[in-house]
Each structure stands twice: as C-alpha cells, then as structure tokens.
C-alpha positions in Angstrom: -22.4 9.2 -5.6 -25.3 7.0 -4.3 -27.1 8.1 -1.1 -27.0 5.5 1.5 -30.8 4.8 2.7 -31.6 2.4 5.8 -33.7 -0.6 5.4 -35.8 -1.8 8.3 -35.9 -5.3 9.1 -40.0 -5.0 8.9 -39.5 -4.0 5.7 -37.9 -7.4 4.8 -39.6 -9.2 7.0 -41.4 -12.7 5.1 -44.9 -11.5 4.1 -43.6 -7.3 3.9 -45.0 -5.9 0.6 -42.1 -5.5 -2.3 -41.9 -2.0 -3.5 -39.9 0.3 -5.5 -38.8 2.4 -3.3 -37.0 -0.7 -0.9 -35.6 -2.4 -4.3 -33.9 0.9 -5.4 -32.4 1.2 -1.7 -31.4 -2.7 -2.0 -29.8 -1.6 -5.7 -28.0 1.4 -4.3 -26.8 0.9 -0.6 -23.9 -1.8 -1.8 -23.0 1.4 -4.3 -23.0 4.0 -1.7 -21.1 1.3 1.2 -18.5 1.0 -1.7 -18.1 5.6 -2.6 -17.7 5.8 1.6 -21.1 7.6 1.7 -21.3 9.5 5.3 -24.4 7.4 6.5 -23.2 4.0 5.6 -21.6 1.4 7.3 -17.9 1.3 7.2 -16.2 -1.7 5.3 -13.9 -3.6 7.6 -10.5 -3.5 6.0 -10.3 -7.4 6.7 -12.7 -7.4 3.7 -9.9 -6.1 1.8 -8.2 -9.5 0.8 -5.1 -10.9 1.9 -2.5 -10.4 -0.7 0.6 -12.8 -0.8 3.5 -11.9 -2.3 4.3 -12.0 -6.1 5.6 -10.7 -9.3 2.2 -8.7 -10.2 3.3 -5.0 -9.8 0.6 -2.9 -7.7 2.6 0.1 -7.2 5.7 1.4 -8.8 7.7 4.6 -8.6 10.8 5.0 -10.9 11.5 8.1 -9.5 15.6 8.1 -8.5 15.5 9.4 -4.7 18.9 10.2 -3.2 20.0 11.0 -0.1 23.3 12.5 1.2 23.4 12.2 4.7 24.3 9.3 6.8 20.3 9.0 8.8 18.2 7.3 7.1 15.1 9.5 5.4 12.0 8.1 4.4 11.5 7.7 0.8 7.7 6.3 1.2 5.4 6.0 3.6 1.9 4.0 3.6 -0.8 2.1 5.5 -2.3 -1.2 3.6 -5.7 -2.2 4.2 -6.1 -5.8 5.8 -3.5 -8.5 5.8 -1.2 -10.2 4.0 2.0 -10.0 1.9 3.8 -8.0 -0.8 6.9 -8.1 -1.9 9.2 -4.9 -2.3 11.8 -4.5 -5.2 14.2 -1.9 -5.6 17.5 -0.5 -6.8 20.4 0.8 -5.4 23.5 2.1 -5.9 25.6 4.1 -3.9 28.1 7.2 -5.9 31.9 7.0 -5.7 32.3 3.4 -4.5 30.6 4.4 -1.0 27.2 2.1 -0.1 23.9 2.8 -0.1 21.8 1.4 2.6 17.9 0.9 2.2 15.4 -0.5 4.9 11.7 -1.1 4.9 10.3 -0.9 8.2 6.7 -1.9 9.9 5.6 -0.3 12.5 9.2 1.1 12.7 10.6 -1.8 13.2 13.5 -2.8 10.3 12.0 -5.9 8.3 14.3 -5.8 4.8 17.5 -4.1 5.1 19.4 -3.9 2.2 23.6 -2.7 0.7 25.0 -1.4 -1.8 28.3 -0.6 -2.6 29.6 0.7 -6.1 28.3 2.9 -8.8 26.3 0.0 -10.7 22.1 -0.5 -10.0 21.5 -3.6 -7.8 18.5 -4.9 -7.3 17.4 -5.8 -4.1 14.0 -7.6 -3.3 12.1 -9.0 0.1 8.6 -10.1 1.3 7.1 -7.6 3.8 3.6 -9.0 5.8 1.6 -6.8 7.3 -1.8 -6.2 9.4 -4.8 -3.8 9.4 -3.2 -0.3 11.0 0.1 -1.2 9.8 2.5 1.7 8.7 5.2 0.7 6.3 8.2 3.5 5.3 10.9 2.5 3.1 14.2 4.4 4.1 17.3 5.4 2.7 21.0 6.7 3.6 24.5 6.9 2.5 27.6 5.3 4.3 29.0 9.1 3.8 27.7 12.7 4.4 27.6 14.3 1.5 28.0 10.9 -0.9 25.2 10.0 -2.8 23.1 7.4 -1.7 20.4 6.4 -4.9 17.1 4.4 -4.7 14.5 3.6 -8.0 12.4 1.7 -9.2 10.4 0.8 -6.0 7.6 -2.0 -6.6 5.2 -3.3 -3.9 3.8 -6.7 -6.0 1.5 -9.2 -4.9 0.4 -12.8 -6.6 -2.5 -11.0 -8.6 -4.6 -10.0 -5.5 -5.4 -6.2 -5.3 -3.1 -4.0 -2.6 -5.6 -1.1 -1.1 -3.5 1.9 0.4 -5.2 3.2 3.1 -2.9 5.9 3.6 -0.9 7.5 0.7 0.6 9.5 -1.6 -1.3 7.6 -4.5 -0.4 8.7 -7.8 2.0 5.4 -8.9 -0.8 2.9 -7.7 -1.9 0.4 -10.3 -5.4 -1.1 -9.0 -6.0 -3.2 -12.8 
C-alpha cells in the first residue's frame, strides 16, 4: 500500500522548483486515495458512478435460501456506493402448491414485491434505484409455517457500469 504524503500549495506554486521527492508524492497519492490510506482524503461515494439498470450481472448468488415461517427473513443485506439503478432477478418457488413471497426493500421500505405459487422456479425481476447511505435487504417468507418458501439465483445487474458495495457480505461480487 502507498503512503499518502501532503503536498503544499508552495510546493506547486508557478516558479516552485520540481523535485523528486514532490513527483513521487504526485505518482503515489492517487494510489494511496484509491487503497483508503489512513491520512488521505476520503472519496466521495458520488464519484462512484451512477449505474442504471441492465442485463450485465455484478453480483450473483445461486445459493437456494428457504425459509419456513410466515415473517419475512432477510436473505441479503447491503449498502451501494452513490446513485443509480440495478436491477434484481430471482427465482422462486414455493413447496407443496403454497406461495412464496419475496420483497426487496430500501431503507425498509418495500420497493419489488414478488409471488409465487407452485413447485416450478419462476423468475421474477425489478429495477431498484438508490442513493449514497442506502440500505437495500431482499426478504423472504412462505404463505405457511412450516412450508417451504425457496429463493436462488439472486442477481443485482447494471447496463455495464460497475456496482461498489459499501457494505457486505462480498464473496459473489463480480467487479470485471
């Protein structure tokens, strides 16, 4: 990791001598801004993008979450840095005939909310926006206690542009 190193405006000033020592700082602050060195200047998470929603997956779990009960439970949880959109697709299905219900909220708030009933995988999709400090969960639940309620394949995709979680559990994340 790169040492951030202040840079004095005399230093820069028109006329101020050019040295190595202020062109190796000029080389390695944007490096040590970008590793979240201690004594550098935060990046604003506006300087993050502004994704729209698309088809180009940035994260993906295919993990098959169930839940029994008839309250939802979150399923995933996560801030995104800046603004914009990304859409969310998923399965469901729900076991036995019963329905499964899925919601993605923002700031707890129900945005999506999706059904389904039957045994079969339906896919369900939505555009979610969002803002710098936003939470967004995706929940689940079952129209019976003790009746399956299944979830997979949850995508968060974009229109190419990167989505940066500020917050999360970040092992599914594609940032390429």
């Amino acid at each position: 990791m790169a040492d951030y190193s202040y840079i004095s405006n005399d230093e820069i000033d028109p006329g101020s001598p050019l040295n190595t020592s202020l062109f190796s700082r000029l080389a390695r602050n944007p490096e040590a801004i970008a590793e979240g060195d201690v004594d550098a200047p935060p990046i604003a998470a506006a300087a993050l993008g502004r994704p729209t929603a698309g088809n180009v997956t940035r994260f993906l779990d295919d993990t098959t979450h169930t839940n029994d009960q008839m309250s939802f439970s979150v399923v995933y949880r996560f801030q995104p840095g800046g603004f914009g959109a990304f859409r969310v697709k998923m399965e469901l299905r729900g076991i036995s005939g019963l329905t499964a219900f899925a919601e993605v909220r923002v700031n707890g708030t129900a945005v999506l909310s999706f059904a389904s009933a039957g045994t079969g995988w339906t896919a369900r999709t939505g555009d979610v926006t969002f803002a710098t400090g936003d939470l967004v969960e995706v929940y689940l639940r079952s129209n019976s206690t003790g009746a399956d309620a299944d979830l997979r394949n949850l995508e968060f995709a974009t229109s190419g542009e990167d989505l940066y979680p500020i917050t999360v559990n970040e092992q599914f994340w594609s940032f390429t």
